[in-house]
C-alpha positions in Angstrom: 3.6 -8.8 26.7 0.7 -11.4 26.4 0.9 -11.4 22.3 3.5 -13.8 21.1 4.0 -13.3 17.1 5.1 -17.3 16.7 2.0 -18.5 18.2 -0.2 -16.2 16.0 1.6 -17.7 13.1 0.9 -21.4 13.8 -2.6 -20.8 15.0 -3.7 -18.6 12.2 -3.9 -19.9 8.1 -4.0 -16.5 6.8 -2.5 -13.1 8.2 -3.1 -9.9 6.9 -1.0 -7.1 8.3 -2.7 -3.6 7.4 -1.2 -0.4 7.7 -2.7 3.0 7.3 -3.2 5.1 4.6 0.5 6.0 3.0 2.1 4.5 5.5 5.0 5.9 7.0 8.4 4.3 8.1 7.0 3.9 11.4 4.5 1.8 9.9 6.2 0.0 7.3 9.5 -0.8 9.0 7.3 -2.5 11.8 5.4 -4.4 9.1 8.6 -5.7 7.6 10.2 -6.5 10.6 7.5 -8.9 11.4 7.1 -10.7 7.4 10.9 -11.2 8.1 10.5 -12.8 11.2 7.7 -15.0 9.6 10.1 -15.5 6.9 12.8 -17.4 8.7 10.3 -19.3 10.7 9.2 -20.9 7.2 5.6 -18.7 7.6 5.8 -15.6 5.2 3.5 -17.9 2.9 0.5 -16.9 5.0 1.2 -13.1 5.4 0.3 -10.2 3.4 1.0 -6.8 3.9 -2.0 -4.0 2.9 -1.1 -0.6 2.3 -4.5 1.4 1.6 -3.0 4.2 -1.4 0.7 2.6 -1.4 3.4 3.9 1.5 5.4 7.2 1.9 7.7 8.0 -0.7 11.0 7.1 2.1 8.6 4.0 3.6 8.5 2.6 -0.3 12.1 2.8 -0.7 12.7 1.1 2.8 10.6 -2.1 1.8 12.1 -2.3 -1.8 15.3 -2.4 -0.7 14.4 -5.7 1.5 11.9 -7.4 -0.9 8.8 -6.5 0.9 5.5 -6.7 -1.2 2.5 -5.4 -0.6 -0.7 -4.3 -1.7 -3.0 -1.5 -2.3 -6.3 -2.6 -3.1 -8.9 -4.1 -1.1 -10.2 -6.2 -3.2 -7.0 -8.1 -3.5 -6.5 -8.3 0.1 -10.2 -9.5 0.9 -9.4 -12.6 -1.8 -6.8 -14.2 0.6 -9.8 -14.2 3.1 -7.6 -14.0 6.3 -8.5 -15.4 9.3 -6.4 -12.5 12.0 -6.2 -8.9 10.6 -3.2 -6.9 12.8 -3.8 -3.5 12.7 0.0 -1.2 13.1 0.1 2.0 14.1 -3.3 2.8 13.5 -5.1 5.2 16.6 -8.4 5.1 15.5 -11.4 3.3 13.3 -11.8 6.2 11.2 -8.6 5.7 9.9 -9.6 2.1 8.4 -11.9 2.1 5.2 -15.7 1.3 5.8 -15.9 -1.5 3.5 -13.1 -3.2 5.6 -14.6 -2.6 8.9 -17.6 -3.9 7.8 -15.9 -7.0 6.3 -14.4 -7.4 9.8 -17.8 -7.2 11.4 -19.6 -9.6 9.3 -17.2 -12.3 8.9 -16.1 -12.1 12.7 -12.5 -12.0 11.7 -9.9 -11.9 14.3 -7.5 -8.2 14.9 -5.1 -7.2 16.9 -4.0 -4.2 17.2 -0.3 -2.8 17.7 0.0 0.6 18.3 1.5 3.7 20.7 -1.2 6.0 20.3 -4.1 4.9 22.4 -6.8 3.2 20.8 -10.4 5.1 20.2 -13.8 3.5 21.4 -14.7 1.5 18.0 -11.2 0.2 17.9 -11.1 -0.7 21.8 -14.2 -2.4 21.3 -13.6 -4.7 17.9 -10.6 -5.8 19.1 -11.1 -6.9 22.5 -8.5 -7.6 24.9 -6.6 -8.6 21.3 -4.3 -5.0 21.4 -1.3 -3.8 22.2 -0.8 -0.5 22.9 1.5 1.1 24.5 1.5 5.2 24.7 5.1 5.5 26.8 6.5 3.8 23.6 8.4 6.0 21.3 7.0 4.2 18.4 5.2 0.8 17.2 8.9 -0.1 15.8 9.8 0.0 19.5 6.9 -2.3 20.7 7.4 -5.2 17.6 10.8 -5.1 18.9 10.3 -6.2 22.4 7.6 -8.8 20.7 10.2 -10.2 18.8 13.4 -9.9 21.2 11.0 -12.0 24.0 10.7 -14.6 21.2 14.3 -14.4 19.7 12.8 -13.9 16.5 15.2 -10.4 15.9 17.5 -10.7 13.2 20.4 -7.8 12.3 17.8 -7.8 9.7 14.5 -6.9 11.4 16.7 -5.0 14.2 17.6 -2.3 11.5 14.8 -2.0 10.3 13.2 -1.3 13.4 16.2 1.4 14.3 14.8 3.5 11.4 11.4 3.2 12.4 12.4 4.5 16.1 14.3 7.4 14.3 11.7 8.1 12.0 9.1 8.7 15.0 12.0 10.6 17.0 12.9 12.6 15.0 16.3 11.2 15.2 16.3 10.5 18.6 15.1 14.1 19.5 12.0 12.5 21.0 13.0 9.6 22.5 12.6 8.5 26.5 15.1 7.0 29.0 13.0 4.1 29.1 13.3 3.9 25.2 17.3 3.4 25.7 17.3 -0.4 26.5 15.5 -1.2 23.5 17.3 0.7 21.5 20.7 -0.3 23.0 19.5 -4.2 22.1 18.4 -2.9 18.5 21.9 -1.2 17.9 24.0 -4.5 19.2 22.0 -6.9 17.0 21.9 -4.7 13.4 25.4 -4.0 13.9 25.2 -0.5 11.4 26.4 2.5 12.6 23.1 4.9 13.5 24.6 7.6 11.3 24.5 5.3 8.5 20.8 4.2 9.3 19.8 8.3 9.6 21.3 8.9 6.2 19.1 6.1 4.8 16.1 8.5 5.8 17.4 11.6 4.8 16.7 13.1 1.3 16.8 16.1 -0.1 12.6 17.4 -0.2 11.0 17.1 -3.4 10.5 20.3 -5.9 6.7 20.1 -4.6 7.5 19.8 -0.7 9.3 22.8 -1.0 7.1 25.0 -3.1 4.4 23.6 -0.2 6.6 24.7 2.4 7.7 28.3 0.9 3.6 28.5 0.4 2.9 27.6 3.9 5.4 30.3 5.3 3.4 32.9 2.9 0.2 32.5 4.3 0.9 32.0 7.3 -1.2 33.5 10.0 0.9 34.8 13.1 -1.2 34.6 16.7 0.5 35.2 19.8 -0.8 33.9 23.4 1.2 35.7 26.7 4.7 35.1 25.5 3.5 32.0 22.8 3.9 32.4 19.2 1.1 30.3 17.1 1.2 29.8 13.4 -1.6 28.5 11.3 -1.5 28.3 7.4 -3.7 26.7 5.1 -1.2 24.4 2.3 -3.5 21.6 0.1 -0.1 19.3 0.6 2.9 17.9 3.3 0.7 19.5 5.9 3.4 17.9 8.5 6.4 19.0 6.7 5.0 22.6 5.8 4.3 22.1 10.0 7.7 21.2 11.2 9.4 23.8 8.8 7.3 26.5 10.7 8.4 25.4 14.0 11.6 25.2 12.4 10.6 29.4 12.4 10.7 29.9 15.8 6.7 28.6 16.2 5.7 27.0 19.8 2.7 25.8 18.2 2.6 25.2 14.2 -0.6 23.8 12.4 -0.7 23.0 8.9 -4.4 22.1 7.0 -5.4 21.7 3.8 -7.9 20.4 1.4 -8.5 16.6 0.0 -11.0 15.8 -1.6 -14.0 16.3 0.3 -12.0 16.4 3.8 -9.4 18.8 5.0 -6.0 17.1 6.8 -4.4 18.5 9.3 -0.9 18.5 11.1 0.1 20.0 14.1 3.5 20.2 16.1 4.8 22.0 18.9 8.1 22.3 20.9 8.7 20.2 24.0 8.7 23.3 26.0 6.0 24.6 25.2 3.9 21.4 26.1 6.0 21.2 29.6 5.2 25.1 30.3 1.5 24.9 29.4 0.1 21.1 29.4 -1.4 21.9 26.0 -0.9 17.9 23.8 -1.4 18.6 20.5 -2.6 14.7 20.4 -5.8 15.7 22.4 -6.0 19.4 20.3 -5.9 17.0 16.9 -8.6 14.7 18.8 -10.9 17.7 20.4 -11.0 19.2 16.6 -11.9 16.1 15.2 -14.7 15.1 17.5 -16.1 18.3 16.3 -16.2 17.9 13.2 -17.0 14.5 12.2 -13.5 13.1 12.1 -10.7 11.6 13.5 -7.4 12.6 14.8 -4.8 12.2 17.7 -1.2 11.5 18.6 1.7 12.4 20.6 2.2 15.5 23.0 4.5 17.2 20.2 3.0 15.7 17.3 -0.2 15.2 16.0 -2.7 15.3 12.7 -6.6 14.7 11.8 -9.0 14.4 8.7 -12.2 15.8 8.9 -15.6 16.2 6.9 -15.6 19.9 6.6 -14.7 23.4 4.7 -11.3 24.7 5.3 -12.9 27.9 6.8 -15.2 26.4 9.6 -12.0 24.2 10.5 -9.9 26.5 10.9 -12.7 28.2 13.1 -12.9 25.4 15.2 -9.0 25.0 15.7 -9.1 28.7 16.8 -11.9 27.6 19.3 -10.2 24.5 20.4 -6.6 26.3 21.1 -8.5 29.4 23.3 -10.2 26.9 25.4 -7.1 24.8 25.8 -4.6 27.9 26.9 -7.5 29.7 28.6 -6.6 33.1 26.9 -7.7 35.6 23.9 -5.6 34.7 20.6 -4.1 38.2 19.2 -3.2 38.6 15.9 0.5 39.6 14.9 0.7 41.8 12.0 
């Protein structure tokens, strides 16, 4: 890799690490792996850790546990004037305020970008040849990883964190490569906790309102069917990717999950492995198709997937129809 985190720290006065929007563990463990790291090389003075809205309720509890601060609003962040801005796990401009990105723009500051979901244009472009992204990677816990293992910068410490950041992303491991394995193997002999113990850590029991949303979902669910492929949509104004997983978790090949916020509707989309294998159809390029189409942005993995855009719940889920009939090529039929 041509980044090397020590360097950044001595060349740089004033690091901000920015994650997106309620971060998840992916995020966050990634983020805290690398404050640690800046910690024991007598550097965590000059970092700060952003978190636009605060994390996840799992990604908070994660960076309380090890001391990790962070902050919320922008106006704090923008004080500490930093000099390099690195940019985890995010896939695309959209997902980074206006007012920041302007900031960026007009004060020439320096990013870099660490993610595995490739980059869109804007992004591409504002950082340069300053990115990192890697879309074989199982996660952007993986890719700090290998940053800090080339370095010798991992600790049990950052090296546990990281291990829940890979299962996050994995679904515990359910996702996960053969060329994920060495990494992980490394991870596991240097944190030195059992991976059962680390998967409990993540585990909890849903909240009351996660699985009201997710009882909701299965309500309104609307049941299409392709040749021998079984499609659900439902509309839920929360946990879009739980209410998701928990329809896959049905029997879907294909669950999507939208909802209202604000003056944007979110979306979540998962599938099954097979399904992707038989057909081709990434719900990463779906989420990214949908949102060129209506003003937003979206992306991901081949099984997993989500957007925000500017419109009415109605003509998005129009579009989605549109999106999935050109994508498998046949007429969607509804199940009754």
């Amino acid at each position: 890799m041509r980044i090397r985190i020590g360097k950044l720290f001595e060349s740089h006065d004033t690091i901000a690490i920015v994650a997106h929007r309620l971060a998840d563990v992916d995020a966050t463990t990634s983020s805290a792996a690398i404050i640690l790291a800046a910690e024991k090389l007598g550097r965590r003075d000059r970092l700060s850790l952003y978190i636009p809205e605060g994390p996840s309720k799992k990604a908070r509890e994660i960076l309380e546990r090890y001391s990790i601060r962070y902050l919320t609003e922008m106006d704090e962040l923008l004080q500490k004037k930093p000099d390099l801005m690195i940019f985890l796990d995010h896939s695309s401009a959209n997902r980074i305020e206006p007012r920041l990105l302007d900031y960026i723009e007009h004060k020439g500051t320096k990013i870099l970008v660490i993610d595995h979901h490739p980059p869109d244009a804007r992004l591409q472009g504002i950082a340069g040849d300053s990115y990192l992204v890697y879309p074989n990677r199982s996660s952007t816990a993986e890719i700090v990883a290998e940053l800090l293992m080339e370095e010798d910068l991992l600790t049990d410490e950052e090296a546990c964190l990281l291990i829940m950041g890979v299962l996050a992303d994995t679904k515990g491991l359910q996702m996960i490569g053969c060329d994920d394995l060495p990494v992980l193997h490394r991870l596991c002999e240097t944190c030195g906790i059992k991976l059962s113990e680390l998967r409990d850590l993540l585990v909890k029991r849903p909240d009351y309102s996660e699985i009201i949303a997710k009882m909701k979902g299965a309500r309104r669910m609307r049941i299409l069917k392709v040749g021998k492929w079984v499609i659900a949509v439902t509309t839920v104004d929360s946990y879009q990717s739980s209410v998701a997983q928990a329809l896959m978790s049905l029997g879907a090949d294909l669950a999507i999950a939208v909802g209202k916020k604000k003056r944007s509707v979110m979306g979540n989309l998962r599938s099954s492995t097979f399904f992707h294998e038989r057909t081709g159809v990434h719900t990463g390029d779906l989420a990214k198709t949908i949102a060129e189409r209506l003003n937003g942005s979206g992306g991901g993995h081949a099984n997993a997937a989500a957007f925000q855009v500017s419109a009415d719940l109605g003509t998005t889920i129009d579009v989605i129809l549109d999106v999935l009939r050109e994508a498998l090529g046949e007429r969607l039929e509804d199940v009754i």
